[in-house]
Each structure stands twice: as structure tokens, then as C-alpha cells.
C-alpha positions as CSV (number, residue, x, y, z in Angstrom):
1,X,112.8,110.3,88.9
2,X,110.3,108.4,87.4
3,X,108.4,110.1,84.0
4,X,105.4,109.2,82.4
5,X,105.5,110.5,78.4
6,X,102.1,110.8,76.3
7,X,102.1,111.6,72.5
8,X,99.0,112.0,71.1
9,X,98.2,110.3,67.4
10,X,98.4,114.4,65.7
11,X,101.9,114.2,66.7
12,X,103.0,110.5,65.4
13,X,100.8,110.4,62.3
14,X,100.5,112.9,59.7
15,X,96.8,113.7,57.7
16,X,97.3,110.3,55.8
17,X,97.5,108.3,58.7
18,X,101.0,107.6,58.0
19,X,103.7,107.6,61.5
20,X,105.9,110.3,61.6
21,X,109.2,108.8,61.0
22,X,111.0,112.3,63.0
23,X,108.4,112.9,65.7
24,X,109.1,109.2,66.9
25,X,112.8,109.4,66.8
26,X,113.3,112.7,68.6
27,X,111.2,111.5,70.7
28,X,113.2,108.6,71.9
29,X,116.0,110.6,71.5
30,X,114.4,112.3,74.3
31,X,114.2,109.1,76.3
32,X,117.2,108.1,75.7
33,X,118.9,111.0,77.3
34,X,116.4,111.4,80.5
35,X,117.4,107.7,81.1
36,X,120.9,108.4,80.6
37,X,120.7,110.6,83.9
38,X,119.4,107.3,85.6
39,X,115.9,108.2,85.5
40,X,113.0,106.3,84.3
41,X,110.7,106.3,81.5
42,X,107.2,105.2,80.6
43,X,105.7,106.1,76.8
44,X,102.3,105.7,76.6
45,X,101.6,106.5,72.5
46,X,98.8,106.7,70.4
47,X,98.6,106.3,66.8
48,X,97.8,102.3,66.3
49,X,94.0,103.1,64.4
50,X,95.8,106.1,62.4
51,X,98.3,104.1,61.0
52,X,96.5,101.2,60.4
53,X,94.9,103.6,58.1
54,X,98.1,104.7,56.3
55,X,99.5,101.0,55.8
56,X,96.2,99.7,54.1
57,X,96.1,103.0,51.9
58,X,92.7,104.0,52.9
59,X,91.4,107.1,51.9
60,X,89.9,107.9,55.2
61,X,89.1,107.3,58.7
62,X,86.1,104.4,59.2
63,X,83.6,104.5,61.4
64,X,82.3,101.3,62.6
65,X,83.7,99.5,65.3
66,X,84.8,96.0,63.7
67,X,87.1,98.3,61.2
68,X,88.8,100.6,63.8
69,X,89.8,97.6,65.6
70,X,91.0,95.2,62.7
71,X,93.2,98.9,61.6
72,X,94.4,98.6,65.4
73,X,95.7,95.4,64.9
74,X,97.6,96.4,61.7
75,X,98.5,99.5,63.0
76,X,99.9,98.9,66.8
77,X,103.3,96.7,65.2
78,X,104.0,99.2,62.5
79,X,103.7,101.8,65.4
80,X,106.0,99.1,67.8
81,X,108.5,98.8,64.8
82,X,109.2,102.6,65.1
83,X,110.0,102.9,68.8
84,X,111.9,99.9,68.5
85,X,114.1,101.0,65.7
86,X,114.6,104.4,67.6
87,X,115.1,102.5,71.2
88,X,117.8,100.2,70.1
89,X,120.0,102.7,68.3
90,X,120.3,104.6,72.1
91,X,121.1,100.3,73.2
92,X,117.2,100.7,75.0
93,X,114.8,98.1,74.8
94,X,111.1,98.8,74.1
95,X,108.5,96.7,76.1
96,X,104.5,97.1,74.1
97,X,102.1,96.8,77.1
98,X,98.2,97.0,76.1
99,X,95.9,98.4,78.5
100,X,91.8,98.6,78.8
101,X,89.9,100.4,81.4
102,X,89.7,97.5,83.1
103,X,92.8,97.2,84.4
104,X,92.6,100.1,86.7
105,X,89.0,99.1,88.0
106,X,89.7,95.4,88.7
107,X,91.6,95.4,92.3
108,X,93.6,92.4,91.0
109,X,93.9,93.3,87.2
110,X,95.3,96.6,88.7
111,X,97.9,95.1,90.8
112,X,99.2,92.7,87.5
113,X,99.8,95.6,85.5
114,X,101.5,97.5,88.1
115,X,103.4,94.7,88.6
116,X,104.8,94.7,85.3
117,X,105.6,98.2,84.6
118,X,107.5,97.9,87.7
119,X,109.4,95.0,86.4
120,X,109.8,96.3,83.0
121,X,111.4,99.3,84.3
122,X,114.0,97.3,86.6
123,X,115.0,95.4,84.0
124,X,116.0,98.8,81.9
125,X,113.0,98.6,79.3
126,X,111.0,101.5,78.1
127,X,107.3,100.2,78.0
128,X,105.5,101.7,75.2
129,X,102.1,101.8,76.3
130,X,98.5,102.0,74.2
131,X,95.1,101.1,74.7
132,X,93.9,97.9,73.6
133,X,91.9,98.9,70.7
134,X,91.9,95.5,68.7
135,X,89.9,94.0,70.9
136,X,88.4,96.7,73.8
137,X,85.4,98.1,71.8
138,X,84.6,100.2,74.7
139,X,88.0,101.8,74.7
140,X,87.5,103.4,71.3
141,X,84.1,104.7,71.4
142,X,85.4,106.5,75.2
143,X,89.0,106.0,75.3
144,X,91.7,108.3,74.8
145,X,95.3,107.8,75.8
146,X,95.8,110.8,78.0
147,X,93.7,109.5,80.5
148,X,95.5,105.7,80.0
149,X,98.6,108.1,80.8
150,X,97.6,109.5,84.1
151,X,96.2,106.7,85.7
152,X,99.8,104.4,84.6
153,X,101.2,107.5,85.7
154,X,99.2,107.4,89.7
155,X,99.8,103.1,89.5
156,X,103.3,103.7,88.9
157,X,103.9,106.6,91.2
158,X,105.7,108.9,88.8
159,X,107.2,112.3,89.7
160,X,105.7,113.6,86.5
161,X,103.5,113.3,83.8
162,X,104.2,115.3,79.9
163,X,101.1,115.4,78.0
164,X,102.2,115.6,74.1
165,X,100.1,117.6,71.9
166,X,100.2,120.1,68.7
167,X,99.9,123.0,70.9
168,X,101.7,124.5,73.2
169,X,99.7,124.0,76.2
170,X,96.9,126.1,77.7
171,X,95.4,128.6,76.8
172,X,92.7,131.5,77.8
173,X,90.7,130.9,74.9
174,X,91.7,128.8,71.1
175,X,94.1,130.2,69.4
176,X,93.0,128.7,66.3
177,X,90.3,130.9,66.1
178,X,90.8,133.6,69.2
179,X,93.4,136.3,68.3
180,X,93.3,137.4,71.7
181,X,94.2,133.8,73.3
182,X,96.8,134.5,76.0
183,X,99.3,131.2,77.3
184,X,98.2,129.9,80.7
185,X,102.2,129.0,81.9
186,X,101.3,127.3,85.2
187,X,97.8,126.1,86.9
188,X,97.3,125.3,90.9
189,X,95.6,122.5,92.2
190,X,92.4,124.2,93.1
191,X,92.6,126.2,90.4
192,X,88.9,126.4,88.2
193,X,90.8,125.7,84.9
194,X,90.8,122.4,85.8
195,X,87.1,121.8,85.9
196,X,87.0,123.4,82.5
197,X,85.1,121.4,80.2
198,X,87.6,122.2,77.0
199,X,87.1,121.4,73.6
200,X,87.3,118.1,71.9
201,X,89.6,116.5,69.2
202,X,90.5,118.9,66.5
203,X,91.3,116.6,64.3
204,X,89.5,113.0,62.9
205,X,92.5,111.2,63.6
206,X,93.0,111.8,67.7
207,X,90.2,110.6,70.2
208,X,91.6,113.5,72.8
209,X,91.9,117.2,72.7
210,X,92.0,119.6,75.3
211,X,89.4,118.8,77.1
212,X,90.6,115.0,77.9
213,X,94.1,116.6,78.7
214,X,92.3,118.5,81.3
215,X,90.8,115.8,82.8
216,X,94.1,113.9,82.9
217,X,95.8,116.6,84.2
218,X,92.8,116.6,87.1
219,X,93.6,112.8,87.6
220,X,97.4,113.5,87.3
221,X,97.0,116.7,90.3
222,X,94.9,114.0,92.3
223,X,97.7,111.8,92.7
224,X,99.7,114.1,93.3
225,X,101.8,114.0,90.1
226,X,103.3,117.0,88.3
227,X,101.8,117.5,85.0
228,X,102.6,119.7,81.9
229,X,100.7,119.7,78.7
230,X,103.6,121.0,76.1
231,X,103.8,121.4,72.3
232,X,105.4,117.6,70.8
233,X,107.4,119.5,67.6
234,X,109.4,121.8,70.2
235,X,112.9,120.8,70.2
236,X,114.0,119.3,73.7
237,X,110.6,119.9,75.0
238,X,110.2,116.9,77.3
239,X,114.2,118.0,78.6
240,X,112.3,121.9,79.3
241,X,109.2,120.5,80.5
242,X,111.3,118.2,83.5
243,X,113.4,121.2,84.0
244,X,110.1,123.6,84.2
245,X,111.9,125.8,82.0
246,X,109.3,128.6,81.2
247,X,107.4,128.1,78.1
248,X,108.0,124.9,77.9
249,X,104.1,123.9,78.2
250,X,101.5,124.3,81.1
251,X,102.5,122.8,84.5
252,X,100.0,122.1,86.6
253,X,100.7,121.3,90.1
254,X,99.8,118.3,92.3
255,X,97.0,118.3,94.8
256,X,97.4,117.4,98.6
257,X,94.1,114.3,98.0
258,X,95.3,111.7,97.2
259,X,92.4,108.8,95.5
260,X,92.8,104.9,94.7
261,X,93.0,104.4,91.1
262,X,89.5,102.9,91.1
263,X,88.4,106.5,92.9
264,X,90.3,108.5,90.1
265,X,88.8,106.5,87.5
266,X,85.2,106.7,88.7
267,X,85.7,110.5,89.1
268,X,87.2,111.4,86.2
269,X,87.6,108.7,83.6
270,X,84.7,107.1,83.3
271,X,81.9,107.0,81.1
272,X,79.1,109.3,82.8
273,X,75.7,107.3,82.0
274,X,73.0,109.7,84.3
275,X,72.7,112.5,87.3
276,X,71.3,112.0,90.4
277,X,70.1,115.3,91.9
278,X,70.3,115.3,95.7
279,X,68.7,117.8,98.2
280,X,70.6,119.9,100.6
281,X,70.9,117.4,103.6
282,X,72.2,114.9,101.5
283,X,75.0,117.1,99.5
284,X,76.2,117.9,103.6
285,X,76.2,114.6,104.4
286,X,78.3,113.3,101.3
287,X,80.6,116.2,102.0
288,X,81.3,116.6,105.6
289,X,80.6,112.8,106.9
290,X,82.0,110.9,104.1
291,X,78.5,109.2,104.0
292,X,77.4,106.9,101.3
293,X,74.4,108.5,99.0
294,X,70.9,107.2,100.1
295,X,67.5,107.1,98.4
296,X,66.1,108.8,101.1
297,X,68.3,112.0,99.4
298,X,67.4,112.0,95.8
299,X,65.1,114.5,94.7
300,X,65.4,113.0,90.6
301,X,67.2,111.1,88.5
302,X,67.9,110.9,85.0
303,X,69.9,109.3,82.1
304,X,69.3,105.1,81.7
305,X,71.7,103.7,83.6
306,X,72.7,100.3,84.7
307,X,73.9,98.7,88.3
308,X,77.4,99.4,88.3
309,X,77.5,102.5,85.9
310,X,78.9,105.9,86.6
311,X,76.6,109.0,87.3
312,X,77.4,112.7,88.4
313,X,75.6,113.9,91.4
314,X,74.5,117.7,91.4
315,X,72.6,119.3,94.0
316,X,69.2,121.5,93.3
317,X,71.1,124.3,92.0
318,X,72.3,121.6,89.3
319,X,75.5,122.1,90.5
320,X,78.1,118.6,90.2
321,X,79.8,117.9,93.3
322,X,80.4,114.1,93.3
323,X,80.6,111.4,91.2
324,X,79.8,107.5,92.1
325,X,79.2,103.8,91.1
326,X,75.2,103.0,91.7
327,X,74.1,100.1,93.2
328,X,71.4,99.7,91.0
329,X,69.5,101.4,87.5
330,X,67.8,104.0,86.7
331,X,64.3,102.6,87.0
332,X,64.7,101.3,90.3
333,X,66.4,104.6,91.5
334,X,63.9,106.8,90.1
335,X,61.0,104.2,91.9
336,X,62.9,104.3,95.2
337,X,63.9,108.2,95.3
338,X,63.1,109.8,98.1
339,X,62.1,106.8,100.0
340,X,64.0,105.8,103.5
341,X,65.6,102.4,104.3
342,X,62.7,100.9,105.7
343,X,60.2,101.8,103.2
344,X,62.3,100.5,100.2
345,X,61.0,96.9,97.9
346,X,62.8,93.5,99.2
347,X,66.2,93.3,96.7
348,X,66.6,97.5,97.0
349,X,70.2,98.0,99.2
350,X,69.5,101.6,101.0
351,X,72.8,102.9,99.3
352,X,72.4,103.8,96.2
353,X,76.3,104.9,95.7
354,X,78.3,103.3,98.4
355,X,80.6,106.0,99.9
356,X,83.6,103.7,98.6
357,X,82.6,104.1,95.1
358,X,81.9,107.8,95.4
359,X,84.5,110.5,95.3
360,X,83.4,114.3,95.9
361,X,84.8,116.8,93.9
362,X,84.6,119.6,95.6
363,X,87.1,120.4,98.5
364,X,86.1,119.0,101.8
């Protein structure tokens, strides 16, 4: 069995920013005894910009970008230090691996790293995995690692994903602040929860929260990967959560579609810059036909977006049923909406999403 392990930065680092000595060696404890029962492992760990924070005494957090990534840097090898301090006193061997969105859109960028988590877990390493914050200044104004962690997850084909957190999973409503919150033990594939758009971060240290484990739960179900969101401080919980003991965290089960990683990225982990409302003849066609989007469908468009960006498409009742890659921006969308083919300007392709950069969301 192959297993994919994320721990969020609320569960390595405490308020100061410093790592949590414990949570990373029970962790690897964990690890240790999974792969001791000739399975393998993937950690994919967040925590680099928090303890950057903690080593250089700061009082808190920064804001601005050239900061957050020079704290990266300092934080990502006294983060690596940990695991491999933990790793080697099981005889495992940690491999650091650094990953930017990039790597799952590029075809060829994609295929490397695949490549070498492969590798990496032939030769009996555990690759530790984080974003590359030092030097992806995209990643940390949109990134979180729970998304990273489904996608390795769907290029690796694992069996199952564990989504770390300081909760113990889902739940009906927060129980921070909702008496009345009931535990949601398991979620289907179609099941609405996962469209729920959850809360963000609780806390100033993580970039996640619920709502991002949602969406990598969605990516995780897409792929057809197993995925439980579980409480990191339980004892044994990634053991309970492979064994889908009960209570061990929220499984959610894998869906029969089954996307490319550039598809799963475009629908669920990228940035959304605009919406593209379509009328009824065009949301059938996009559904049923597997038809690329035309401007002879669009009824209006809005956000400032560029050629290449990522937009939701709703339908008149405002309604998202598709996401997609456009052709070209916003201007020249709103200029050519409505218009067919042959009436558009010289330079204007007639799809504005291509049907392979377009995934609908909705079951077909």
C-alpha cells in the first residue's frame, strides 16, 4: 500500500513558531511502523515559514512577501533536521522534495517529479515533501500543503491520503463555537459536503483550514484515492485512520472519475481569477457533449483575467458547474461574448475554454 501523510504547520509548530519536537517524532514513529509492514510512505509537511519565525525570535508572523520567503529558507532545514533525526533512529532515510504549482501543470515538470517520488520510494526513502516557499511567491499568497498533498498523492497513485490537522475531522457545524456540532465519521463521493465552502485557517500560522482540506479531499475522491481528515495529537491515528477504525477521523470515499493532474488542478486548486456566465444551450453542451466553451454561449463575464487564468463557469441561475483555462482575457471575452465564430476580430480563437482545459463539476 502506498500512503500519502499531510501535517499541517498547527500541528509541528507551537504559537511561537517553534517545531514541535513530540508531534514530529510520533509522527515518524508512525512511519516507521507502516513501512515496517512493507508499505510505503510519502510526508508532505508544513511548518518551514513558522519556524523560520521561531529560530530568528520574532515576535510575530510578517506579512510581506520577501520576509515569508527569506523565514522559508531558514525555516525548511530546521524543519528537515527534525524528520531526519526521527527517520534515522527507525534506520529510515528522509528525502526533502520542494514542490510549486507548477509542477503538476507542466506535462514535463509533472512527469520529473513523479519520477522521483517513485525512485525515492524504491530506494527505501521517506520523501518529506513542502511547497517551495523560498522562492514560489505565488505559492504563499494561494498555497497550502493539503492541496500539494492530494495532487503527489493522484501523481503517485496512492491507496490513501491522511490529512493532519488539530481537529478531529468533520464536522456538522465548528465546534469551537457550535455546541451542537455533531462528527461527520464518513462522506461519499457525491456527497454535497464536499462542495462545502468551509472555513479558513484558524490560526496565523497555517495557510489551510477546513475549507482547503475539503478541496483536497475533492481532489483526493477524483482520483480515486481514500482520504481521512483526522486529529494529528491522537495517539496511533495514522495506524486507525489505514485501518478505518471508527473515530479515527472523516473518511471520505473515492469517486468513480478519474481527471489528469492538470484537470484536478484546474478544477480545484487553482487560483479562480473571474466567472463566465453561460446560457442554457451552452451549460448542455459542456455537459452532455464534452464540447469546448464558445463565445457564442456567454451571456457575461466578470473578474480581470488574463489568457491562461482560471475562471468558474455558472449558468443564469449563478449556479458553478465547470471550471476552465481561457484562451484569452477578460476584455476580449467580454468584447467577443455572445458573438459566433465567424463574426469574431482576426487573433480571437472561437474557444474561449478549450474542452481539454475544462473540467465539469457536476455529474455527467
Amino acid at each position: 500500500m502506498r500512503i500519502v501523510v499531510k501535517i499541517g504547520t498547527s500541528s509541528v509548530t507551537d504559537e511561537h513558531g517553534s517545531i514541535k519536537n513530540e508531534a514530529i517524532r510520533a509522527l515518524c514513529e508512525q512511519v516507521a511502523r507502516v513501512r515496517s509492514e512493507r508499505n510505503e510512505v510519502i510526508v508532505v509537511t508544513s511548518g518551514a515559514i513558522a519556524g523560520g519565525v521561531g529560530a530568528l525570535g520574532l515576535t510575530q508572523r510578517p506579512t510581506d512577501t520577501q520576509t515569508l520567503q527569506a523565514l522559508a529558507a531558514v525555516g525548511q532545514s530546521q524543519l528537515m533536521n527534525k524528520y531526519n533525526e526521527h527517520l534515522a533512529s527507525h534506520g529510515l532515510v528522509g528525502a526533502q522534495v520542494l514542490l510549486v504549482p507548477n509542477d503538476f501543470i507542466d506535462r514535463t515538470q509533472y512527469l520529473h517529479a513523479r519520477q522521483t517520488l517513485v525512485r525515492l520510494l524504491e530506494l527505501g526513502c521517506v520523501p518529506i515533501i513542502n511547497e517551495n516557499d523560498a522562492i514560489a511567491s505565488d505559492e504563499i499568497r494561494f498555497g497550502d500543503n493539503d492541496r500539494i498533498a492530494a495532487l503527489v498523492a493522484h501523481s503517485v497513485s496512492a491507496d490513501v491520503l491522511v490529512l493532519l490537522t488539530d481537529i478531529a475531522g468533520l464536522f456538522t457545524a465548528d465546534p469551537s463555537i457550535d455546541a451542537s456540532a455533531t462528527f461527520i465519521e464518513q462522506v461519499a463521493a457525491d456527497d454535497p459536503l464536499l462542495s462545502v465552502r468551509a472555513s479558513a485557517s484558524s490560526t496565523a500560522r497555517g495557510s489551510g483550514g477546513m475549507s482547503s482540506k475539503l478541496s483536497a479531499a475533492r481532489i483526493a475522491s477524483w482520483s480515486g484515492v481514500r482520504t481521512v481528515i483526522a486529529d494529528a495529537t491522537k495517539t496511533d491515528v495514522v495506524i486507525h485512520a489505514l485501518a478505518q477504525t471508527p473515530g479515527a477521523g472523516t473518511q471520505f470515499l473515492p469517486h468513480n472519475r478519474n481527471l489528469s493532474a492538470r484537470k484536478l488542478w484546474i478544477a480545484f486548486a487553482a487560483q479562480q481569477s473571474g466567472v463566465i456566465v453561460v446560457d442554457a444551450g451552452a451549460k448542455q453542451a459542456l455537459i452532455e457533449r464534452n464540447t469546448s466553451l464558445l463565445h457564442a454561449g456567454v451571456a457575461e463575464v466578470h473578474g480581470d483575467f488574463s489568457e491562461g487564468d482560471t475562471v468558474e463557469i455558472q449558468d443564469m441561475s449563478g449556479a458553478v458547474f465547470a471550471r476552465g483555462m481561457v484562451s484569452v482575457s477578460a476584455v476580449h471575452a467580454s468584447a467577443a461574448a455572445g458573438r459566433k465564430s465567424a463574426e469574431l476580430p482576426e487573433g480571437v480563437v472561437a474557444e474561449l475554454v478549450h474542452r481539454d482545459d475544462l473540467v465539469v463539476l457536476v455529474d455527467q
